[in-house]
C-alpha positions in Angstrom: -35.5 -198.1 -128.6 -35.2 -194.0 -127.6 -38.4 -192.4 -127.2 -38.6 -189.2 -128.5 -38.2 -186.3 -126.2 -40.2 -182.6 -126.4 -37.3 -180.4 -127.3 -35.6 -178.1 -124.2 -38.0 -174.9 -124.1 -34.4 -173.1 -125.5 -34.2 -175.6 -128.7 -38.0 -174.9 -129.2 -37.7 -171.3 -129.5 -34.6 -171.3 -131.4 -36.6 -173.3 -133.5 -39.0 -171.2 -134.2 -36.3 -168.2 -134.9 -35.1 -169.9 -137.6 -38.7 -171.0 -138.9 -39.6 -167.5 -138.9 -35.8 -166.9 -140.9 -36.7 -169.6 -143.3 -40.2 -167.9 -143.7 -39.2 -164.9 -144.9 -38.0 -166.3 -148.1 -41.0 -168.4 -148.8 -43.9 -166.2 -148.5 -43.8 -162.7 -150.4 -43.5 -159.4 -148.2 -45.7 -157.1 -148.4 -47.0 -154.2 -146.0 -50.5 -152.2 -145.0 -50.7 -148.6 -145.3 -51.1 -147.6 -141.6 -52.1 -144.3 -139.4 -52.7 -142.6 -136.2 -56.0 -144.0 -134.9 -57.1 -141.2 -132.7 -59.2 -143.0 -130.1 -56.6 -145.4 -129.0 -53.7 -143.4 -130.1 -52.1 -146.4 -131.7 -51.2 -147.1 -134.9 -53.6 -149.2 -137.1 -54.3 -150.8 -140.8 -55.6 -149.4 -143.2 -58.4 -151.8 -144.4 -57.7 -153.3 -147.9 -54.2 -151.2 -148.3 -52.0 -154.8 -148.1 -49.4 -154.2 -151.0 -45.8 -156.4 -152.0 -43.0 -154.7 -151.4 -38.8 -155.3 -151.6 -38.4 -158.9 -150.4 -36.1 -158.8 -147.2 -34.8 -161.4 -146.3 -33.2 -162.4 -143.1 -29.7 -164.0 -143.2 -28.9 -166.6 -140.6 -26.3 -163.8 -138.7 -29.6 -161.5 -138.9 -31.9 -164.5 -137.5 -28.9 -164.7 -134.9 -28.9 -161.1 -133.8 -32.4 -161.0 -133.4 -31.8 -162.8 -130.6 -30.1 -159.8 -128.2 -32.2 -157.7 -130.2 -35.3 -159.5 -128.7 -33.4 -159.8 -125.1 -33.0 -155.8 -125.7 -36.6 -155.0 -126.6 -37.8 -157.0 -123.3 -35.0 -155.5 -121.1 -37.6 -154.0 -119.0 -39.2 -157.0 -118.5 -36.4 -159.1 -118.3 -34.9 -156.8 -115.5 -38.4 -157.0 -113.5 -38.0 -160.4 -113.5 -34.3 -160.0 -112.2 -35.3 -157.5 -109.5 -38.7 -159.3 -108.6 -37.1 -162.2 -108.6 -33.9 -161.5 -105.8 -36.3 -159.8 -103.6 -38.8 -162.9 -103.1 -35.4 -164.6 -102.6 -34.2 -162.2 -100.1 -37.7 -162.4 -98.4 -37.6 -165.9 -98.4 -34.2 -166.3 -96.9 -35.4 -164.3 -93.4 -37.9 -166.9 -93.3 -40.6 -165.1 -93.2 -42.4 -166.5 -96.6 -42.0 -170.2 -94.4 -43.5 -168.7 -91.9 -46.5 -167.3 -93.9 -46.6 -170.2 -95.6 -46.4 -172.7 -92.6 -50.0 -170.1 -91.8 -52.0 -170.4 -94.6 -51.4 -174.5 -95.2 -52.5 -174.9 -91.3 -55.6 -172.5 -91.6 -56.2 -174.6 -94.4 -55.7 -178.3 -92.9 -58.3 -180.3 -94.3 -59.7 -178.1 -96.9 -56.8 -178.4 -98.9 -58.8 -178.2 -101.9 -60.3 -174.4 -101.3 -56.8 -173.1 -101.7 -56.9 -173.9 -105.7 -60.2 -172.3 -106.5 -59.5 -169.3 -104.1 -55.8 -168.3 -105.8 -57.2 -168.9 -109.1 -60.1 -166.2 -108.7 -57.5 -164.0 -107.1 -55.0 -164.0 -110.1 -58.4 -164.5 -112.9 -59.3 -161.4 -111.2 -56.3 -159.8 -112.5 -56.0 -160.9 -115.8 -59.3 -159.4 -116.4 -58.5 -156.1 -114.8 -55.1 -155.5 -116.3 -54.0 -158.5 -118.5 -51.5 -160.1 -116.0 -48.5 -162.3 -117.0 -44.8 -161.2 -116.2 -46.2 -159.5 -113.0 -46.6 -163.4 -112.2 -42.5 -164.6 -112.7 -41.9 -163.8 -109.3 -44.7 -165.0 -107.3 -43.9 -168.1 -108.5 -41.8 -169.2 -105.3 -44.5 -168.6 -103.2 -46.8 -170.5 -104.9 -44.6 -173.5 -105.5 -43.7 -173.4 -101.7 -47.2 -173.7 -101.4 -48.3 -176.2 -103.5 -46.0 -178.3 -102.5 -46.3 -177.8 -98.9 -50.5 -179.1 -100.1 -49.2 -182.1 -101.4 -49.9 -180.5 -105.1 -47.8 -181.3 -108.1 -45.8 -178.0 -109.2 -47.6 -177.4 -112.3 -50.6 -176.5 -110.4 -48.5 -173.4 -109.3 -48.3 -172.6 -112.9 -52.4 -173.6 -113.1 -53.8 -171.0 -110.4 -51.7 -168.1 -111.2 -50.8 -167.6 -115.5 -53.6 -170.0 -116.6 -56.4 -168.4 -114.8 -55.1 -165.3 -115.4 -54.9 -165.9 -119.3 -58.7 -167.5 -119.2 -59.4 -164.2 -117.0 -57.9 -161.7 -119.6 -59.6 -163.9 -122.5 -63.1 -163.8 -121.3 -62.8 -160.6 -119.8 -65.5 -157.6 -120.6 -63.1 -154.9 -118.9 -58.9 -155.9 -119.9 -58.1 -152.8 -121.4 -55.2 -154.4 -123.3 -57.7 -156.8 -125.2 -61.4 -156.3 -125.0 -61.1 -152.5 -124.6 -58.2 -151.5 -127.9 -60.8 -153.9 -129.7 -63.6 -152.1 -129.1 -62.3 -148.4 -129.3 -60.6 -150.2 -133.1 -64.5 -151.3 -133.6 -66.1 -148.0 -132.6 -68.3 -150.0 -129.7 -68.9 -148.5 -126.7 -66.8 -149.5 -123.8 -68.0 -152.1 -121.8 -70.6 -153.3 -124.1 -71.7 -156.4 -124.5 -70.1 -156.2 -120.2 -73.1 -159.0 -119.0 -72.7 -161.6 -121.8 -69.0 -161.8 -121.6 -69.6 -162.1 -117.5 -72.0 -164.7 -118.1 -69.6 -166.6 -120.3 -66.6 -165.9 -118.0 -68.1 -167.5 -115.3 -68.3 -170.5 -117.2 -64.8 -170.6 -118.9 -63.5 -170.4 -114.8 -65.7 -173.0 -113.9 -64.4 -175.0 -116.8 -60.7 -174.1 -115.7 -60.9 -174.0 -111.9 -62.5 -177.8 -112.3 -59.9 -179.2 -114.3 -57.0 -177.7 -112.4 -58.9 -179.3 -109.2 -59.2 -182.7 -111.1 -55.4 -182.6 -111.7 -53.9 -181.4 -108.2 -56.2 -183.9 -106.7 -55.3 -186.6 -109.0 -51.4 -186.3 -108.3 -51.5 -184.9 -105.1 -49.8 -186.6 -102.2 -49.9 -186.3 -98.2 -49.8 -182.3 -96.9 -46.5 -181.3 -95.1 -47.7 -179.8 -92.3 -45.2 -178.2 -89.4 -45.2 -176.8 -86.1 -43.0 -173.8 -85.7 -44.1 -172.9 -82.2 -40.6 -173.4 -81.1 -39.4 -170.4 -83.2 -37.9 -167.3 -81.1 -40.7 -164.8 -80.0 -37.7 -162.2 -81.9 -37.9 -164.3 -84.7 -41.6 -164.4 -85.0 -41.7 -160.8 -84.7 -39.0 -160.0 -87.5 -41.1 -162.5 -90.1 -44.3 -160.9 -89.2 -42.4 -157.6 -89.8 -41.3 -158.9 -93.1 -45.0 -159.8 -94.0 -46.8 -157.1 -93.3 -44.1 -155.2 -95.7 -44.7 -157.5 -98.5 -48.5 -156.6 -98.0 -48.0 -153.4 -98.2 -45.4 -153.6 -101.4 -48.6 -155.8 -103.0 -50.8 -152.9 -102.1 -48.7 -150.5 -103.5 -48.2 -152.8 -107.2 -51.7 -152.9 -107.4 -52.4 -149.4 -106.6 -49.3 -148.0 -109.2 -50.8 -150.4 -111.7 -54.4 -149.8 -111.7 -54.3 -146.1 -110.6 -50.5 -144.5 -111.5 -50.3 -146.5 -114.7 -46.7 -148.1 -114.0 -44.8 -149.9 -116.6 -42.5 -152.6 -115.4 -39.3 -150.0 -114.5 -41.8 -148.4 -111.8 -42.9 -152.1 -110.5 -39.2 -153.3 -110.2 -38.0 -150.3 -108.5 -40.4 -150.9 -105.7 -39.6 -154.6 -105.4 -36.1 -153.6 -105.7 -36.9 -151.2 -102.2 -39.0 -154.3 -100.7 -36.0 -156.8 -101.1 -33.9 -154.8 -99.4 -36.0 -153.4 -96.8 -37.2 -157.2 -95.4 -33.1 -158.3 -95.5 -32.6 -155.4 -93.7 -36.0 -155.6 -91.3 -35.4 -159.8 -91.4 -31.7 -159.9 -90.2 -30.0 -160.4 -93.3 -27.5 -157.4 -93.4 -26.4 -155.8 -96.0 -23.8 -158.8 -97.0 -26.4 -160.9 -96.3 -29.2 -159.2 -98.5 -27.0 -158.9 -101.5 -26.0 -162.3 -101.3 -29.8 -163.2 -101.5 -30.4 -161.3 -104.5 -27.5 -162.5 -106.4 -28.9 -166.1 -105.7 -32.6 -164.7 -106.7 -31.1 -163.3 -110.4 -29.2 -166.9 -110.6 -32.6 -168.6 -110.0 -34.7 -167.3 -111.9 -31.9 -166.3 -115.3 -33.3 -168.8 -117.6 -36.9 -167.9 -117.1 -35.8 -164.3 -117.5 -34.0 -164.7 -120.7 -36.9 -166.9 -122.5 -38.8 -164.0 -122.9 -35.8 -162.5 -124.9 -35.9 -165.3 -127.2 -39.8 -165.4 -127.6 -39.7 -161.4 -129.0 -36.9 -162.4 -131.3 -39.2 -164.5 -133.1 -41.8 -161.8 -133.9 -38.4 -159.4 -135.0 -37.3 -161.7 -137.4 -41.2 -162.0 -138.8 -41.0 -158.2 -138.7 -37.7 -157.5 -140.6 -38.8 -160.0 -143.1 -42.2 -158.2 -144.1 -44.4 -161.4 -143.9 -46.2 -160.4 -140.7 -48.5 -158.6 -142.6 -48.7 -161.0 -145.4 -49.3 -163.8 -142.6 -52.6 -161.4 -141.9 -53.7 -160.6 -145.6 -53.3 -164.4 -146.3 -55.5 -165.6 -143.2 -58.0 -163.2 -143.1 -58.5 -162.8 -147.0 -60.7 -166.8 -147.6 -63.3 -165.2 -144.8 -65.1 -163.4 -147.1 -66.9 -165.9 -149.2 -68.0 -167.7 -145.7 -71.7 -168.2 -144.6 -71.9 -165.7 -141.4 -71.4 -168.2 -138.8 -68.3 -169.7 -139.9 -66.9 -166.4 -140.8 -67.4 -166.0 -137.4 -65.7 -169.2 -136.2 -63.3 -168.9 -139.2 -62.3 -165.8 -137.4 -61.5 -167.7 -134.0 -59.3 -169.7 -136.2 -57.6 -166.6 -137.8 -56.6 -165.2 -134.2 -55.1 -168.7 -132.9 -53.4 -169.0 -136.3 -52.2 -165.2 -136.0 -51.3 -165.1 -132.6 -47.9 -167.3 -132.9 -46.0 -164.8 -135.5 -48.0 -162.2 -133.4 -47.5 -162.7 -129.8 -49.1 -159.7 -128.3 -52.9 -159.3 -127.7 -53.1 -155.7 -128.4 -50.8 -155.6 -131.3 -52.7 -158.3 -132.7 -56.0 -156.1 -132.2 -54.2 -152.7 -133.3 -53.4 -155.5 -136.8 -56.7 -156.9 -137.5 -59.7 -155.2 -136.1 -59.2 -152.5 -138.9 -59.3 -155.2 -141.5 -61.6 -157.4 -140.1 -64.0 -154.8 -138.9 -65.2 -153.8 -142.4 -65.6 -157.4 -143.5 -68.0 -157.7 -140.6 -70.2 -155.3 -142.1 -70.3 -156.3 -145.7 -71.0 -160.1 -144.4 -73.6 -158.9 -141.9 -71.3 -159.7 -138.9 -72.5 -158.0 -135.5 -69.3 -156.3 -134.6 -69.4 -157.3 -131.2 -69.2 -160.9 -132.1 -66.0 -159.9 -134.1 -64.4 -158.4 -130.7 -65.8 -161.7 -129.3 -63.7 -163.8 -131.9 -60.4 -162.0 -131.5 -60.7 -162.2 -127.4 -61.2 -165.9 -127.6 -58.6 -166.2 -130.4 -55.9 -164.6 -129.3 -56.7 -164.3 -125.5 -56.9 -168.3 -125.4 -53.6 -168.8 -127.2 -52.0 -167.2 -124.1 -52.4 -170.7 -122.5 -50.8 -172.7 -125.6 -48.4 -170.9 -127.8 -44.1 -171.2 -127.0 -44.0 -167.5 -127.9 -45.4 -166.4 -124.6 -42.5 -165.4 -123.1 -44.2 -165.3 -120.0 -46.0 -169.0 -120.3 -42.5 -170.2 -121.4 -40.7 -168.4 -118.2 -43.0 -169.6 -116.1 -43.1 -173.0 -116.8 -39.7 -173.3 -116.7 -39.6 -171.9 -112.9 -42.1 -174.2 -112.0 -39.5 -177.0 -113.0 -42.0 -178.5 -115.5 -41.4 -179.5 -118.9 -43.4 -178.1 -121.3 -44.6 -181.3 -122.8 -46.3 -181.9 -119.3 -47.4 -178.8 -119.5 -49.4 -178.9 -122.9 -50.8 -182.6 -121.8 -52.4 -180.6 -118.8 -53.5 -177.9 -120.6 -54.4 -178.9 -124.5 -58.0 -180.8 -123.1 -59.0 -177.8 -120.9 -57.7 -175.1 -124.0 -60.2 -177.4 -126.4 -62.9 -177.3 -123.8 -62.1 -173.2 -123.6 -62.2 -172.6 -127.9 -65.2 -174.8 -127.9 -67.1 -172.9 -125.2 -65.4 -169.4 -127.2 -67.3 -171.0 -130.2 -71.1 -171.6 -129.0 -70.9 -167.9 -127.1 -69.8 -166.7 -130.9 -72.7 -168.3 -132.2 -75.2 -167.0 -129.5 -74.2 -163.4 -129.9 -74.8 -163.8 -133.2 -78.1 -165.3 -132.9 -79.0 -162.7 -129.9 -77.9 -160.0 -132.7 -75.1 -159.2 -129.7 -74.8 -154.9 -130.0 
């Protein structure tokens, strides 16, 4: 007898493409009335202004083109990926990243197990700060190089770098993207409510960094470890070289993030300069260096064009009308609730709503203006609202196939996602149900 297989990650999302087709001529379309929200600048909801409008909807050829139509909207991701992508390749072909590598897993010989923990603060760190995910495609070579060179199974790469980043960004009480649209959308101070959500953070990673552990340890196998004191003292000197430019290139993506404000033409331009800088610095040539990076866009194409297919789902849901009908029909049954399972009704709401609505701060710029009045008819601390969106929406980063950037890099990490949900589904659980009780205590602590 056949056992059934999860479907290819392509098949799923083409799935759901013609799910969201088939949706929009079930459920009725309908539209809020929306404005200029002049705090955030963004446009937002007009509480209770959800009207029907002209059913549109999509054909199968419109389903279909929404597919290059999603691969268009994310061409500047997509080509980061590309760019990111070849120079890690190129950097990888001088040798240095062995040699770097072949470093960190002997400074490390014995305490294998400090390298998991350590990465995943690193890259938590970063979710919270600025919401990281596609800045993490192309680091996933080095990591996998890594974990494997530990003896860890390569869904662990996957583990330490996008999941804690996602439980970072979640839990966070400074990601600008989430926390902070929410809050200016609720007319909260910035940073509020900062020391509860660090309180809880602490515990979500603890939760997350254990589980990861449990796994890599559970799976892992003997450490490869090499001696490359044989290598050329030219050699060593053209990877160190190499290294110390990567350093700086990660310097200066931090720096052009946090500080310049980059968007992801700025942060492929630079990696674009560092791939051909360490072919040139490492040996290559320039025959050499564009060979790499031909072989780094042929690597990492599939990951690259999932997101394309993810945002095609939400275009389809948009040129439907029913996105907003999605959020009218969730959010609607909360307001007959006791005020604690509002609360919790409203966790449920942003899981529910983050699929046809992939993107944390769109999801925020859709619902905080509808759900921020209900808060204060039912008696809802408003903070605790914010708190139910982040753990919501922030959470389903870890979970949902329209995460272009889960689903790209998954698929680098050469994991199926079926293995990938069976790792993660008991730690996402443990994650909503912690997301749950701190709901509950803010609103017992009347959280302000």
């Amino acid at each position: 007898m056949k056992t059934m297989r999860f479907p290819h990650p392509l098949v799923l999302l083409v799935g759901f493409i013609l799910l969201a087709m088939l949706l929009s001529y079930l459920l009725p379309a309908g539209e809020f009335v929306r404005h200029t929200d002049p705090a955030t600048q963004r446009e937002v909801v007009v509480s209770g202004s959800y009207h029907r409008v002209a059913a549109t909807p999509v054909s199968v050829l419109g389903a279909l083109v929404a597919v290059p139509q999603g691969m268009a909207g994310a061409a500047d991701v997509i080509f980061f990926v590309f760019l990111t992508g070849g120079a890690f390749t190129v950097v990888d072909q001088t040798g240095a990243l062995r040699r770097g590598v072949d470093w960190l897993v002997m400074r490390f010989r014995g305490r294998e197990a400090l390298v998991i923990p350590l990465i995943s603060l690193l890259f938590a760190t970063m979710g919270a700060l600025e919401n990281m995910q596609e800045e993490i495609i192309p680091l996933v070579p080095i990591l996998l190089v890594l974990m494997r060179r530990l003896g860890y199974p390569s869904l662990t790469a996957a583990a330490v770098s996008l999941g804690a980043a996602a439980v970072g960004a979640a839990f966070s009480p400074i990601n600008p993207f989430q926390v902070g649209i929410a809050q200016k959308l609720t007319q909260l101070p910035l940073l509020s409510g900062g020391g509860f959500r660090l309180v809880v953070l602490a515990l979500a990673l603890l939760l997350w960094i254990g589980g990861t552990m449990r796994y890599a340890k559970r799976y892992q196998v003997a450490p490869i470890f090499e001696d490359s004191a044989s290598d050329s003292v030219a050699g060593v000197g053209r990877h160190g070289l190499v290294l110390l430019l990567l350093l700086a290139t990660f310097g200066g993506f931090t720096y052009g993030i946090l500080k310049l404000g980059w968007g992801f033409e700025q942060m492929g331009a630079l990696f674009f300069v560092l791939g051909v800088v360490a072919g040139l610095l490492g040996g290559l040539g320039l025959n050499g260096t564009a060979e790499a990076f031909i072989a780094g866009f042929r690597d990492l194409a599939f990951s690259a064009l999932l997101i394309g297919f993810a945002r095609a789902i939400f275009i389809v849901l948009e040129q439907g009308h029913i996105v907003d009908t999605i959020v009218n029909g969730l959010s609607a049954p909360l307001a007959g609730l006791p005020v604690a399972l509002s609360a919790l009704g409203m966790i449920g709401v942003h899981t529910a709503l983050h699929l046809p609505v992939p993107s944390v701060s769109g999801q925020a710029v859709l619902t905080m203006p509808i759900l921020t009045p209900l808060s204060d008819l039912i008696g809802l601390p408003r903070q605790v609202t914010v708190l139910a969106y982040q753990y919501g929406a922030g959470l389903c980063e870890l979970i949902t196939p329209t995460n272009g950037a889960l689903m790209a890099i998954v698929a680098a990490c050469g994991v199926r996602f079926d293995a990938w949900w069976k790792f993660v589904l008991p730690l996402y659980l443990g994650l909503l149900a912690l997301g749950a009780a701190a709901v509950v205590a803010g609103i017992m602590l009347h959280l302000k």
